[in-house]
Steps between C-alpha positions, in 0.01 A plus 500: 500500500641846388203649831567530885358127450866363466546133412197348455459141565170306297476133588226328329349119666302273304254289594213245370178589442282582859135417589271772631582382841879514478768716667563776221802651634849380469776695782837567491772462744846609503816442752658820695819334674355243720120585461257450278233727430178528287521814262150482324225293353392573126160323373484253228366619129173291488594437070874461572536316810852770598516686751778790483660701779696864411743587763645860460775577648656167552854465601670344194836494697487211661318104377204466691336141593168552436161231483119531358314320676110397405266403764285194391160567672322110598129481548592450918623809500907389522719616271807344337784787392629420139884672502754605226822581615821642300685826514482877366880523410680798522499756190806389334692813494868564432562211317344342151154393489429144354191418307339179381286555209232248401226446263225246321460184722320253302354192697669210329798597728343568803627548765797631380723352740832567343419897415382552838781332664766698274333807569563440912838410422599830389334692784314767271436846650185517320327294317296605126204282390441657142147311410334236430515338855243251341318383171195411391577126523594489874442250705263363223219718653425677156400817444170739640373794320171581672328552764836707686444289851570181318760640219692638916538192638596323127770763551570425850571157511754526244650809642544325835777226265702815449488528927605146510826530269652834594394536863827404649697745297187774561534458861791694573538681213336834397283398164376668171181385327394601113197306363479407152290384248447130626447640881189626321450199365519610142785374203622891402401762643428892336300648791403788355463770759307204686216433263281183492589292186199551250369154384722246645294224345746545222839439731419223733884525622478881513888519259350651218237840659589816699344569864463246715277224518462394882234738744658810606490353876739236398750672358521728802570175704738384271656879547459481924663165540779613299601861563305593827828504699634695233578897594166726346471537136603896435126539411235243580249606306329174301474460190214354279260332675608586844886276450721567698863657425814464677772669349715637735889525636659365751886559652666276696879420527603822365322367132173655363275309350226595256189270489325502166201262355593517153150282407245700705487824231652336179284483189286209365683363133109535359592871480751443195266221364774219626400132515709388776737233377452505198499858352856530320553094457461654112770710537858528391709479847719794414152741413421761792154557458359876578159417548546306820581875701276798480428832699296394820638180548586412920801302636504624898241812443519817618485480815807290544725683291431762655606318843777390373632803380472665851649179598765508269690825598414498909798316646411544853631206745609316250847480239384211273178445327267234346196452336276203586230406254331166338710490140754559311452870257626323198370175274797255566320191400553346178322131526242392670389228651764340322821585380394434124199726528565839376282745714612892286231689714447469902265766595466379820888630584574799585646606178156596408386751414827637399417861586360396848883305533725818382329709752535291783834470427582853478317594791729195687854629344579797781416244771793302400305215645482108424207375335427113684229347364358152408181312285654393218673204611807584322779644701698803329702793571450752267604857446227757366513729217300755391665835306801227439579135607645459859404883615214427760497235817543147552242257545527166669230228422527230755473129453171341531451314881328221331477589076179417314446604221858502312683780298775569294738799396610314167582816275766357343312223362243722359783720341443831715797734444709577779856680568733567810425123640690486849830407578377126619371490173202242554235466282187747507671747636594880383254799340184402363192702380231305640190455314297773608762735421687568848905456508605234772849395602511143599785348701347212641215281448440171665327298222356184616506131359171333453384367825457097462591358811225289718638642793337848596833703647753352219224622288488814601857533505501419107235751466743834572330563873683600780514849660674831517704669768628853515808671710448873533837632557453864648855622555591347167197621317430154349275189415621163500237312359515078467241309350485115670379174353218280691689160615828631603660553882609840491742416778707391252603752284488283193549738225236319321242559730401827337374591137773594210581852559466532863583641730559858396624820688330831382559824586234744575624773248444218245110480544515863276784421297816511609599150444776321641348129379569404163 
């Protein structure tokens, strides 16, 4: 908090679903010395089933044992107290901050055993959930649409798998949130200022339409059991249909971080008359076609940009920056769902709409920050470009947790010109024009093999997924960023246990230009 409310602490519990007659409040307890004492109660949300305590104020000098504890109410008036126990740590100042960055958990890996365990190993600071915390196929409970109570606890009960996984690794550590498309239970997602998809009779999967397709209720659940321990969204004003927002900032270790939904504005491809997945199969692969931008067209909206541009240039209690969205701003897939499937258009990245991409990214270049992202299963590190190649910041897609639905960066194979490939010299690699038009320096990707194997982690493994972690350097002014496999002990140190490329050292002055990497 930049207010006389200091450090603010938000701790968010979960529980089940309650009956009428249930306790509704969850308390929280934290340990002064020798004593323990209570320092609040906060009522459950009767959609959400969280209940979320705001602490101004709070000494962030010093880790802090703390414990929410719930209160089961019996029918002979005893009660039986539920606990959760862990720690507030310390704000980790005066030295780097570490970050493990994850996204996409698919099912068929569940529950993640090796990614979680990794993740503990290497003692994150802070820990980045970029979306899709669950899918439409978890748990093999399909999918609700209507009437909201029923589409909530469809939600729920998948959302509580995510709880399962990551809990150990959430309990000590502070955590950020994003939802994405499948948390709304939907394939893509253009949301559209928040508008209800018009006839969704003719996209059962809800991949092809603009708005979204579950109740308005939902989605704000989706949005509470995700972000509500997140710091305020700089204005929380809803959009369409009463949704919630959430974009906001939050410091902590000396780093700022921006938090951006890159879905929740962006513009449905019906506005340029675009048949997703198919529109441009016809094409030659080296034609840029105008008519997929246009005046009007939305990547974050107004509102955002104009957030982040405050954002960008106030450098208040912080030295290093980030931004912390769903996807990458670029199209860096090639193939799809194979490696022999040639995919030219992917409006569903954040390459599209071009315009939308170019002014996010020139709104992000003073901030010198880090763009860490995730969604596309693909991991990459990529330079942006936007008056030039290589002038604008660095954007780090993480592995998938547990990849789905496969991708590729093939442009070689499809003949894509490139120049200035990097001095490792691997494939892929180097300047590219993607196919909406926007300039991209790759220097990593983690391509996957085809995943065959019975077993569900080797599986996984051969499927690119694995996770992200961060080290924000302060005094040195850097990001070393490593991109980890699935079935690997990162004890180790095998060289091998990270993608081609990685890890890399950047330099902030690099994420506008002035590049040291090559």
């Amino acid at each position: 908090s930049r207010s006389t409310e200091g450090f603010v602490l938000k701790v968010t519990a979960l529980t089940g679903p309650m009956g009428n007659n249930d306790n509704k409040t969850v308390e929280l307890w934290v340990q002064r010395g020798a004593r323990w004492q209570s320092i609040g109660e906060a009522e459950l949300d009767p959609d959400a089933w969280v209940a979320t305590f705001r602490i101004p104020n709070w000494d962030e000098a010093v880790a802090t044992p703390y414990k929410l504890i719930y209160r089961e109410r019996h029918r002979d008036g005893a009660e039986t107290p539920d606990e959760w126990t862990g720690t507030i740590q310390a704000n980790p100042l005066g030295r780097p901050l570490r970050m493990a960055a994850l996204t996409c958990q698919n099912d068929y890996a569940f529950p993640y055993e090796p990614v979680a365990r990794n993740v503990a190993r290497l003692k994150p600071d802070l820990v980045f959930f970029s979306g899709d915390q669950i899918y439409e196929n978890h748990g093999g409970f399909g999918y609700i649409r209507q009437p909201a109570e029923r589409a909530i606890l469809n939600y729920l009960r998948k959302f509580y798998q995510f709880g399962w996984a990551f809990r150990e690794n959430m309990r000590d550590q502070p955590t950020l949130c994003l939802p994405d498309d499948h948390d709304v239970l939907q394939g893509n997602l253009w949301g559209a200022g928040g508008a209800r998809m018009s006839r969704p009779e003719r996209d059962p999967g809800a991949s092809i339409l603009g708005g979204y397709v579950e109740p308005a209720r939902m989605v704000n659940v989706v949005h509470r059991t995700n972000v509500s321990h997140h710091p305020e969204p700089i204005d929380p004003t809803p959009c369409r249909q009463g949704i919630s927002v959430y974009y906001g900032e939050l410091v902590y270790g000396s780093v700022g971080f921006a938090i951006v939904a890159d879905r929740q504005w962006k513009s449905g491809p019906e506005e340029v008359g675009a048949d997703v997945g198919v529109t441009g199969s016809d094409e030659d692969p080296q034609f840029l076609n105008p008519a997929f931008d246009k005046p009007g067209l939305v990547l974050l909206g107004e509102r955002q940009e104009r957030f982040l541009q405050q954002w960008a240039v106030d450098w208040r209690g912080h030295k290093l920056k980030a931004v912390l969205s769903q996807t990458e701003f670029a199209s860096l897939s090639t193939h799809q769902p194979t490696p022999d499937r040639y995919l030219k258009l992917d409006f569903d990245s954040g390459g599209w709409p071009h315009s939308g991409r170019n002014r996010a990214i020139e709104i992000m270049r003073p901030s010198m920050s880090l763009h860490i992202c995730g969604d596309t299963h693909l991991a990459t590190l990529t330079q942006h470009g936007v008056g030039k190649q290589r002038d604008s910041n660095w954007s780090f897609c993480t592995p998938a947790i547990a990849a789905g639905w496969p991708r590729w960066w093939r442009p070689d194979a499809v003949m894509l010109l490139h120049e200035n490939r990097p001095g490792h010299g691997l494939p892929n690699t180097g300047e590219y024009v993607d196919r909406f038009g926007n300039q991209v320096y790759v220097h990593a990707v983690g391509n996957p093999q085809v995943g065959k194997a019975p077993n569900r982690y080797e599986k996984a493994h051969e499927k690119g997924s694995g996770f992200g972690f961060i080290t924000f350097d302060t005094d040195k002014r850097s990001y070393v960023i490593e991109a980890y496999r699935f079935l690997i002990d990162v004890t180790d140190h095998d060289p091998d246990n990270q993608f081609p490329g990685w890890p890399v050292t950047i330099y902030q002055a690099e994420n506008r230009g002035e590049n040291i990497l090559g």
